[in-house]
ROBARO-566117 format. One record per residue (C-alpha): residue in three letters; y negated, x, z negated. Coordinates in steps of 0.05 Angstrom, whole numbers, always signed. Layout:
<recs>
aa,c2,c1,c3
ALA,Y,X,Z .
...
</recs>
This chain:
<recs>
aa,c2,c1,c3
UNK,-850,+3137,-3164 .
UNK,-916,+3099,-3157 .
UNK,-918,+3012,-3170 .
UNK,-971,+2997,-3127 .
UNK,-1012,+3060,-3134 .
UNK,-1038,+3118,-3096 .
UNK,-989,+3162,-3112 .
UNK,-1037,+3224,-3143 .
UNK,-983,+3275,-3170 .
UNK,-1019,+3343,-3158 .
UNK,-1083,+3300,-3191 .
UNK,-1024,+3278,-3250 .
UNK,-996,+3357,-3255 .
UNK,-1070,+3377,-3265 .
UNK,-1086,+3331,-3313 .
UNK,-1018,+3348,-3351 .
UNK,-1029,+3417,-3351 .
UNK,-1099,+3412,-3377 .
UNK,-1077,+3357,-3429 .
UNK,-1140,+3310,-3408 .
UNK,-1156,+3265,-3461 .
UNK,-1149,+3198,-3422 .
UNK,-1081,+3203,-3404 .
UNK,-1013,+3204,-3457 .
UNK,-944,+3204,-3443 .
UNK,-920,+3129,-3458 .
UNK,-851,+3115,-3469 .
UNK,-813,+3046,-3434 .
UNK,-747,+3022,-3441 .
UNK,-710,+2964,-3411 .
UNK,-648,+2950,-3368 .
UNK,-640,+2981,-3300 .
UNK,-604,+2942,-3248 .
UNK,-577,+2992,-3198 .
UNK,-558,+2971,-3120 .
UNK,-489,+2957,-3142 .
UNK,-512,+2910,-3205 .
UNK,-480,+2957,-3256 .
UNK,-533,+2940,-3316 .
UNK,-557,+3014,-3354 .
UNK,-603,+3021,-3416 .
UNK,-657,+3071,-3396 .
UNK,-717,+3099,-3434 .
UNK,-767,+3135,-3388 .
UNK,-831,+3174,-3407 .
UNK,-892,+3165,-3362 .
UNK,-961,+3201,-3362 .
UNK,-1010,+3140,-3364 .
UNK,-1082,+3133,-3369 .
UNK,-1109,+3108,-3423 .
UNK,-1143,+3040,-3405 .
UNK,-1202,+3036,-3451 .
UNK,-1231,+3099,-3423 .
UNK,-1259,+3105,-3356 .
UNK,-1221,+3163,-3316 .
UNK,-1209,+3130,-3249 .
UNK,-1210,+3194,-3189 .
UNK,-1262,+3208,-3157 .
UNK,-1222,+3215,-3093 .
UNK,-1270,+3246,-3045 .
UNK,-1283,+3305,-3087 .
UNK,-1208,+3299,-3088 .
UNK,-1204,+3316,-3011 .
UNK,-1262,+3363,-3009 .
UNK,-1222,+3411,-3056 .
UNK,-1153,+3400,-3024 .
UNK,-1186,+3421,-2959 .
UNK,-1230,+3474,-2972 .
UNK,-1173,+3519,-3007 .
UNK,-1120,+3558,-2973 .
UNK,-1061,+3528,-3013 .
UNK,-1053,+3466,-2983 .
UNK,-1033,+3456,-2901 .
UNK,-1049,+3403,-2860 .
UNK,-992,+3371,-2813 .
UNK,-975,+3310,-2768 .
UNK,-912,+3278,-2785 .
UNK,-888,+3232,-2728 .
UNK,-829,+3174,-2735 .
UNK,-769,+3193,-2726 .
UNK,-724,+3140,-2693 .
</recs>
């Protein structure tokens, strides 16, 4: 689930597999409100950048690698109505 952001995650699994030092897993808590407004407690643990540390992609090299292996598959998806 991204707020706003690009949405990295195979960028996030690399980085958590190679413990970077500019990210940590933070822990939040609050009250969820689900779609029928039934009120949970939830703690969740996100892996967050630290944000005194510059570690912002760099997402051309990014692309370069994602298309220049053989793991990764380009495709066209088209709306489905």
């Amino acid at each position: 689930m991204t707020f706003g952001g690009q949405g990295h995650t195979l960028t996030h699994y690399a980085e958590e597999q190679f413990n970077v030092f500019y990210r940590y897993h933070k822990i939040f808590s609050g009250i969820l409100i689900d779609e029928n407004n039934i009120s949970y407690n939830k703690t969740i643990s996100y892996y967050v950048r630290k944000l005194d540390i510059s570690s912002e992609p760099n997402l051309i090299n990014i692309i370069n690698i994602v298309n220049n292996t053989k793991n990764f598959k380009k495709t066209i998806l088209q709306e489905i109505i």
